[in-house]
N, C-alpha and C positions, 0 to 999 in steps of 0.2 A: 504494500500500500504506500500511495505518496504523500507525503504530508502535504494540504491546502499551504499555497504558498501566502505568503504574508509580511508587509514591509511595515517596519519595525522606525517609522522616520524619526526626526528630533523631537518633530508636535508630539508624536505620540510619546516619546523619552519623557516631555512636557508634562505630559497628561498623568501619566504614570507615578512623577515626582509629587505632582500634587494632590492625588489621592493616596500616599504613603503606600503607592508599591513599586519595591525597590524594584530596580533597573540594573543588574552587576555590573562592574568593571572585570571583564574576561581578553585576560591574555592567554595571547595564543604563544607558542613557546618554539622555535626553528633553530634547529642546529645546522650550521650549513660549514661546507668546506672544500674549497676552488671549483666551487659550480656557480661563479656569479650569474650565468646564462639561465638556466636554471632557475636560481633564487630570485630572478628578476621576476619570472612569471609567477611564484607561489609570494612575494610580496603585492602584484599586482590585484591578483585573488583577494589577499589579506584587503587592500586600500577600498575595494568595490564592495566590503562586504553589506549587507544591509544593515546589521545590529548598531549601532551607532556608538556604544561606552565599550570602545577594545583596545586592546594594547598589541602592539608584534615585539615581542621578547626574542632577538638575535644573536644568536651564541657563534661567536666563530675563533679561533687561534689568533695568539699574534704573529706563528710562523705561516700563517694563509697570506700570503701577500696579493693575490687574486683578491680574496674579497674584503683585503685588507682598503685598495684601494679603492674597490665599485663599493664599498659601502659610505665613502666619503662624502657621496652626493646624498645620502640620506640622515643627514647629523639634521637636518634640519625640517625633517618630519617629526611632527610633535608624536603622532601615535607609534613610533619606534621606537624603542629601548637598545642601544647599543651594545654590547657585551664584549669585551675582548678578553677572552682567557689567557691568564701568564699558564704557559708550557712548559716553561725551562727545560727548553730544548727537548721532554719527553711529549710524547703521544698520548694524549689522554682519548681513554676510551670514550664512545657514545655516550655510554650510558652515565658518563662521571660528567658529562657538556650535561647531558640534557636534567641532570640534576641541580648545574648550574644555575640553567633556565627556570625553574621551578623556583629556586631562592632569589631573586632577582625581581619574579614575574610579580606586580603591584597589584592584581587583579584577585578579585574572591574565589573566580574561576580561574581554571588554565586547560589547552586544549591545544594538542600535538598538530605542529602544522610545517611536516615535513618539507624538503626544500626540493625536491624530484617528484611533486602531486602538483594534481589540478584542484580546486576548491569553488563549486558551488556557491553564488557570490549571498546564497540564504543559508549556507553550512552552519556558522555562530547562532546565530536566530534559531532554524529548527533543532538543534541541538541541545541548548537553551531551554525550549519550550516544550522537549521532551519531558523534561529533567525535572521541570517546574511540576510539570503537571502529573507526572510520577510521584511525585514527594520524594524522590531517592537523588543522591549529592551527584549521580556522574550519568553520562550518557555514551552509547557508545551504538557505531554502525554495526549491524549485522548482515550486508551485503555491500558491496561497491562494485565500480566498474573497474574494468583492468586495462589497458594498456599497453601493448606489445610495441614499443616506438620503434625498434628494430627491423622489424618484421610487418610493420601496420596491423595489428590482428589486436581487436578489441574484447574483452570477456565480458560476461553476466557472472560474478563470482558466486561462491557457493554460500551457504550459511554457515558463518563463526563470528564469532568477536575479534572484530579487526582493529588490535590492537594500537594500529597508528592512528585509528579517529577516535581514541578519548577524548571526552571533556569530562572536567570534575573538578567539584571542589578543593578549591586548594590545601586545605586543614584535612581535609581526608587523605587526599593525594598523596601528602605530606607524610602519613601512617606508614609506607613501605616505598622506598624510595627507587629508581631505576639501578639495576644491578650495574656493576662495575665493566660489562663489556662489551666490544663494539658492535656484536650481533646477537639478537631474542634479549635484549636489554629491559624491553617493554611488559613480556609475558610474565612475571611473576607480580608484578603490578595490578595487572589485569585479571590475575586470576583469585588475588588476596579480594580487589574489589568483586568480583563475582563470586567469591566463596560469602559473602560479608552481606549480600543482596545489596550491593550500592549501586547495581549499572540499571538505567534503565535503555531496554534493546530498541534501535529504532530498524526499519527498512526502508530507508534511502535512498538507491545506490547512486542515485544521482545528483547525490550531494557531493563525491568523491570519487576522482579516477587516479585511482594508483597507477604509477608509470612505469615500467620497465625501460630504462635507456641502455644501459651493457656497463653504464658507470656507478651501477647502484651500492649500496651496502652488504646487500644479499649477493651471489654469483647467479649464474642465469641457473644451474639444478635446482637452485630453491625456488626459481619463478617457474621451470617448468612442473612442478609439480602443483603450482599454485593453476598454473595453466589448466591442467588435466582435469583438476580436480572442479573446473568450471567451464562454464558453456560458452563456448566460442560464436560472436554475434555475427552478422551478415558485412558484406565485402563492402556494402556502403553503406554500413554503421560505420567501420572501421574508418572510412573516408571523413567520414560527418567532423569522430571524433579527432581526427588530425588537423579540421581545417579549425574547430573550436580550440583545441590545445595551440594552434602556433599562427590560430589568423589575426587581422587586421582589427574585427569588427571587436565594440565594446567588452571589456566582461559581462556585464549583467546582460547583454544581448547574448553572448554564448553560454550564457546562465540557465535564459527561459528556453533558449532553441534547444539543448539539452535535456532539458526538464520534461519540455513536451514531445520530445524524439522517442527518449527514452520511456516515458510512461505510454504510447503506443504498443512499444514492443515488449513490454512489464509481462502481460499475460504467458507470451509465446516462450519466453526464458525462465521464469517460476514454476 
């Protein structure tokens, strides 16, 4: 099922203030590193989003000299949070950054927003209004779209809890921290909150298309399994989803063309 989509503007931010219901400050949290190309378009994502009170929390090395420098043009975005982790000359794992991120992040919420995805310019919002209306502190996808940039070949993924779209309360979050290494960093997190009944599961997939580029964190064995294990969409889905990943037109235009592509084809892949 899709969620009724719904814009979240300032008047309604407005409205909301003055009947005493709260409004979060939700950072979103990116560990990124020498994929400025990349982090261009899941920043762009971030700026288009419709939630209005967000923060982008940007964890990167001081030996990244890549994005040491394309992050210089954003000192002066007020909704970015800078981060530059001292190294000392060692490699800190994933999961010791995205821990970073989390102590850093000024938001009541925080919510993983990788630097190699696409993001739904309603992802914050619906995510959000899971969670709200759950009564439970975190939300999380239980399907997305996939990706193959390689290869052009798009999936219907299968159902789990896909660990890179948490959202959740930060004081909760806070209870079991991301393990110490650079890969399944996220899983013991996700499973503490789902042993805990804190996730509420949404069906999305079109909030979220995870990307296979061949520069990712996982090797490609771990994506083709992730392949297998899901339903490979039609040759112009696959097209659709390349011209929305790397074209021209608005985000929030390749938002709602998205949104209603895919809820078409929802029956035929469920």
């Amino acid at each position: 099922m899709l969620i009724k989509r719904q814009q979240l503007s300032m008047n309604d931010f407005s409205r909301h203030k003055s009947s005493n219901h709260r409004v979060p400050l939700i950072s979103c949290l990116c560990v990124t590193h020498q994929k400025p190309h990349l982090l261009a378009r899941a920043i762009a994502c971030f700026l288009s989003q419709s939630y209005p009170l967000k923060q982008l929390v940007l964890v990167y090395e001081d030996t990244d000299l890549a994005t040491s420098l394309y992050v210089e043009e954003l000192k002066a975005v007020a909704d970015i949070k800078l981060i530059r982790a001292n190294s000392a000359n060692i490699k800190k794992t994933l999961g010791e950054l995205r821990n970073i991120a989390v102590l850093e992040a000024d938001g009541e919420y925080v919510c993983q927003w990788d630097d190699d995805d696409w993001y739904h310019c309603d992802r914050v919002f619906c995510q959000l209004q899971a969670l709200q209306q759950s009564g439970k502190p975190a939300s999380i996808l239980e399907r997305w779209l996939i990706f193959n940039e390689v290869e052009n070949k798009i999936y219907y993924s299968h159902k789990r809890l896909w660990e890179g779209s948490i959202m959740c309360r930060k004081d909760i979050f806070l209870l079991r921290t991301y393990s110490a290494v650079s890969k399944g960093e996220d899983t013991a997190i996700i499973d503490f909150l789902n042993d805990h009944d804190y996730l509420s599961v949404l069906d999305a997939p079109h909030l979220y298309v995870y990307v296979y580029h061949s520069r990712n964190t996982w090797a490609i064995d771990h994506f083709e399994k992730i392949f297998e294990a899901s339903t490979e969409m039609s040759r112009s889905f696959s097209r659709i989803i390349g011209h929305i990943l790397n074209g021209n037109i608005s985000p929030v235009r390749r938002s709602r063309y998205l949104e209603r592509t895919t809820s078409l084809h929802a029956d035929k892949y469920t």
